[in-house]
N, C-alpha and C positions, 0 to 999 in steps of 0.2 A: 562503507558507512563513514559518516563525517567525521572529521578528528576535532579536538576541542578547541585546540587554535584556529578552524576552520570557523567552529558555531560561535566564535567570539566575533568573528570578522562579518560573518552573517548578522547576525543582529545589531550590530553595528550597523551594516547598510540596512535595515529594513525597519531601524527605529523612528524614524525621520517623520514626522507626522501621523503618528502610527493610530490617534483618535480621530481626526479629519475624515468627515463623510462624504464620500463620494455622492456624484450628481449621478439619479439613475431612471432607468426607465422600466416600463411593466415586464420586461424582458428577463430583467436582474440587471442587464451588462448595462455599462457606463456609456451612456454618449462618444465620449473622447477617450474612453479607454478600452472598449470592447477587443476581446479578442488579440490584446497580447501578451508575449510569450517573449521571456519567461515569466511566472509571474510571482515569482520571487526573484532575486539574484541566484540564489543555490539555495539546492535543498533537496532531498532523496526521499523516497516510501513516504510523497504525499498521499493524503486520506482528508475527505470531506464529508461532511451530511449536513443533510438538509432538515430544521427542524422547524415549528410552526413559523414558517416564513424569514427563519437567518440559517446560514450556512457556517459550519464548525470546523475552522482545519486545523488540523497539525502535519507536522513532519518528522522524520526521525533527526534526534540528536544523542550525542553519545553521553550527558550525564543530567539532563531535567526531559521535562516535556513541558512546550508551548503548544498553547492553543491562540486563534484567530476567531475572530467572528465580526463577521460583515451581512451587508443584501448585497452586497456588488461582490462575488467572489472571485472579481478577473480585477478586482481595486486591491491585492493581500495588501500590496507595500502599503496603503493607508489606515487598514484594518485596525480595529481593537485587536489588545494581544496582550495574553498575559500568561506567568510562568504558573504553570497550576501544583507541579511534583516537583522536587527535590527530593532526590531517595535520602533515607534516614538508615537504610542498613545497608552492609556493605555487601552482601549479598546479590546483591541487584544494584550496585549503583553505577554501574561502569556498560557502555556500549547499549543503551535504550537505543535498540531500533523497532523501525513500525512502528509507531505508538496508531492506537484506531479510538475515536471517541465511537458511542453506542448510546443510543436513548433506550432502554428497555425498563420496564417495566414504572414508569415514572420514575425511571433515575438516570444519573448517566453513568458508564462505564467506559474508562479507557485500557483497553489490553497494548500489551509493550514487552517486549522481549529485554534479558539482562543478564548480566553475568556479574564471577567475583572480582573481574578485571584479565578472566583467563577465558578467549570465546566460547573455547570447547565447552565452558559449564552453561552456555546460554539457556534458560529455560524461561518459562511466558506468564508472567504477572496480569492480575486488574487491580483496578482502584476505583473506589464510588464516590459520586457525590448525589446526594439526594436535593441539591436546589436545584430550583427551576433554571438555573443560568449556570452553567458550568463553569464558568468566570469569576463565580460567587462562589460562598460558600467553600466548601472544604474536601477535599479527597483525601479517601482513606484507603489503606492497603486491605483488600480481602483477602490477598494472599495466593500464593503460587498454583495455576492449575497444573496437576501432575498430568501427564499426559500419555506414559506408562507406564507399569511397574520397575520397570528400569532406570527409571528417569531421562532418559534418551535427551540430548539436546535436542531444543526447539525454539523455533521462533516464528514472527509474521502471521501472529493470531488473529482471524477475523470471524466474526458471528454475523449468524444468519439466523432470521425467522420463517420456517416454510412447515403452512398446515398445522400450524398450532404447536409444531418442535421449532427447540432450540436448536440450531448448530452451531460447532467450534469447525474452522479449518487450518491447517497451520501447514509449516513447512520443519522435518525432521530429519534424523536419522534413523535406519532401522538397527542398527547398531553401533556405538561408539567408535570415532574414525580410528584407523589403525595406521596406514597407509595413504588408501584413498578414500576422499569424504562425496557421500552419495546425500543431497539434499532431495525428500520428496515430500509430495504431497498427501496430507491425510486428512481425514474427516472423524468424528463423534457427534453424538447427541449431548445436549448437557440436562443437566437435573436441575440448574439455576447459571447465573450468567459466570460463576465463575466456580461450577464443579462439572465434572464430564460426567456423564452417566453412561455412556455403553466403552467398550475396548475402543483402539481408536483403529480404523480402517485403512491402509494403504489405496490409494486413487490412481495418484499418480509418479513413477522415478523417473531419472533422465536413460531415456533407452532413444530416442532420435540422433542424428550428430548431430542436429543445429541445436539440441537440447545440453550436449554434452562439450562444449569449446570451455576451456579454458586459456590459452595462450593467443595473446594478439599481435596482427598482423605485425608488428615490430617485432616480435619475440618473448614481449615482456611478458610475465606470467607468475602466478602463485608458487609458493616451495614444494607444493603439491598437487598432484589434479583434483580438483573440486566439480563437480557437475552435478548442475543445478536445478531443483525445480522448486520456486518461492514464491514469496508475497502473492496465497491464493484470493481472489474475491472472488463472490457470488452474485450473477446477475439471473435475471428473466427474458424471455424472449418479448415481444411486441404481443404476441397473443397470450403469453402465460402459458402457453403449451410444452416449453421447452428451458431450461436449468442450466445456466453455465457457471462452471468453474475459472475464470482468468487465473494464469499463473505465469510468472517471470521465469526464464530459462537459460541454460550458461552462462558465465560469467560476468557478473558485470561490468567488472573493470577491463571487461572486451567490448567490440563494437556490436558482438554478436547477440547480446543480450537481447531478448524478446520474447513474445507473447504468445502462450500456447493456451490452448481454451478445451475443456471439460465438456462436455451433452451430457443431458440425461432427461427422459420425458418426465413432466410434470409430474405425473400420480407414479413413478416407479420409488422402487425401496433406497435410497437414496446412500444408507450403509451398505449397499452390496455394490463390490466394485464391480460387478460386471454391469449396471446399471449406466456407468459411465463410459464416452465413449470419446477418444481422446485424439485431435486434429491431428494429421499426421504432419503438415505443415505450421508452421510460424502464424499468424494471423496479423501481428501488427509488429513489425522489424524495424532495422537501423534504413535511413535515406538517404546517402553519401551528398544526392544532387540536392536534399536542404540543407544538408549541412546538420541534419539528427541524427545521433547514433545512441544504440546500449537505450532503446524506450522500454519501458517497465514500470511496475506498480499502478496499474490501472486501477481507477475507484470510479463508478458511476456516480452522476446527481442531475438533477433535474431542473428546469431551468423555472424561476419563480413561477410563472402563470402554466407551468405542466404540459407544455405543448412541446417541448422538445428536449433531450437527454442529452449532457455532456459530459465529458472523460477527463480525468486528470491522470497524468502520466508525467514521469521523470526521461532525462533523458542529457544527454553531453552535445555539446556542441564541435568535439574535437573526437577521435573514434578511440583512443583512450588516455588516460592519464600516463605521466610516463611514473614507474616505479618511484613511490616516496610522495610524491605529488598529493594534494591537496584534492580531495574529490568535487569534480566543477560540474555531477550532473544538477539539474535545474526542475523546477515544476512545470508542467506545461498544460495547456486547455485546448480540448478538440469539439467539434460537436459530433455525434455519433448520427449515425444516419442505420434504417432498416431495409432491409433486401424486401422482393414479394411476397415471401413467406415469413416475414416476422421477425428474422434475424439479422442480428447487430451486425453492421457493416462501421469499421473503424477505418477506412480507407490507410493513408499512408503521414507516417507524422509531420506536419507543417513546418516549414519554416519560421526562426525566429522574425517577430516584426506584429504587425498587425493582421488576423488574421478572420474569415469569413466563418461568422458563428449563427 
């Protein structure tokens, strides 16, 4: 996650005409600037939505949360952008990752993980704002979803609408680390956007080895083994027949970091893990000959006129930071393409530069 001398040097470079309206066309993308990458200078666990015709991003930072809002979402460095949070307790002020904005129920909601400055206590916050502009107006803290009776560390909350339920998905512990820390993936129902209403369900732990790297090809490595499965989202297939879960897997600050994906047919019970059924390979990996490594935090969104889906993904351009260093992964924009059956084909992540969308 970013350090805060980092998000200082970040906003610095991306204040620079930060109201200026990009020139665009029916597509969304810009004339002269479609299709590249990066498209921010730095920045980790981007997250987008598309809402009556603008697009809402943030990214994680380790003490506010920014939002963006554009029609051009491959123009961010020109975006509006404005600081919406500033935590006011100190309980959650330190280490905000994932932040996710959410339009539900005519309001908006941003879920964000936080701690007291100690990670191990990270748990997963929302905040509302009821204007119609999330820009505007004011967000307020509803307050921490408990997510078990334990309180387990958690983080990289994302919600889903499917069939008239609520879902939370996030990324935990099943037990407080000791030794070694096992990040998985779990699912709930919620009662409202920011109470869970059933126990929460284990989906997915790291049991693959490309799920389970932590030390990279240098050597460099955590004080502990960590093995990871995070930042879950939820997508659809092309015919709505089929339910994916996307999740980030080992280490990030490896080159191995990537993309394992969840099934589960449309009408099945969604809280029963056997419902899900879980790739046994990577689906979207590091690409030494672009020059990508460590791609992660996948968010769908749709391109203005609905005729075609794109991906935002983080991702380094060096296969990893050396110990101490500054985190230089970056946003990135793919366009996703579908197989004959309906399923998402993320092909392999592009090169930096201008790219075919």
């Amino acid at each position: 996650m970013c350090k805060q001398l980092f998000i200082l040097c970040t906003l610095f470079l991306i204040t620079a005409s930060c109201n200026r309206k990009a020139e665009t066309h029916p597509s969304g993308f810009s004339p002269t600037l479609a299709g590249i990458n990066p498209l921010l200078p730095a920045g980790a666990d981007p997250w987008a939505t598309y809402v009556k015709g603008t697009y809402y991003y943030t990214q994680g930072c380790e003490d506010r949360i920014i939002l963006w809002k554009t029609t051009n979402i491959t123009d961010l460095k020109n975006a509006e952008k404005k600081e919406v949070w500033l935590p006011k307790d100190d309980d959650n002020a330190h280490h905000l990752w994932g932040p996710e904005i959410h339009f539900l129920n005519n309001k908006w909601y941003i879920y964000f993980s936080a701690d007291n400055g100690n990670t191990d206590n990270h748990q997963i916050y929302v905040i509302e704002n009821s204007s119609p502009d999330p820009l505007h107006g004011e967000f307020i803290m509803k307050g921490r979803i408990a997510t078990d009776a334990d309180n387990n560390w958690a983080i990289h909350a994302s919600v889903f609408e499917h069939a008239g339920e609520l879902y939370m998905i996030w990324s935990g512990w099943q037990s407080r680390r000791i030794e070694t820390e096992n990040q998985c993936i779990y699912i709930a129902s919620m009662e409202n956007p920011w109470t869970l209403k059933s126990n929460r369900v284990l989906l997915s732990k790291p049991e693959w080895e490309w799920e389970r790297q932590w030390i990279s090809p240098d050597g460099s490595k955590t004080a502990y083994p960590i093995y990871v499965n995070e930042a879950p989202r939820f997508f659809q297939s092309k015919n709505k027949d089929k339910l994916f879960i996307f999740y980030s897997a080992s280490g990030r600050w490896t080159p191995y970091y990537a993309l394992g994906m969840l099934t589960a047919d449309t009408g099945s019970n969604l809280l029963d893990a056997a419902s899900w059924t879980k790739s046994p390979e990577p689906v979207f990996k590091q690409n030494a000959e672009n020059k990508v490594y460590a791609p992660g935090s996948i968010c769908f969104i749709p391109s203005l006129d609905g005729k075609e889906t794109w991906f935002i993904y983080h991702a380094r351009r060096i296969p990893n930071d050396p110990p101490g260093a500054v985190d230089s992964r970056s946003p990135r924009i793919q366009k996703q393409e579908w197989d004959a059956k309906g399923m998402p084909v993320l092909g392999i992540p592009a090169a930096e530069g201008k790219i075919q969308l």
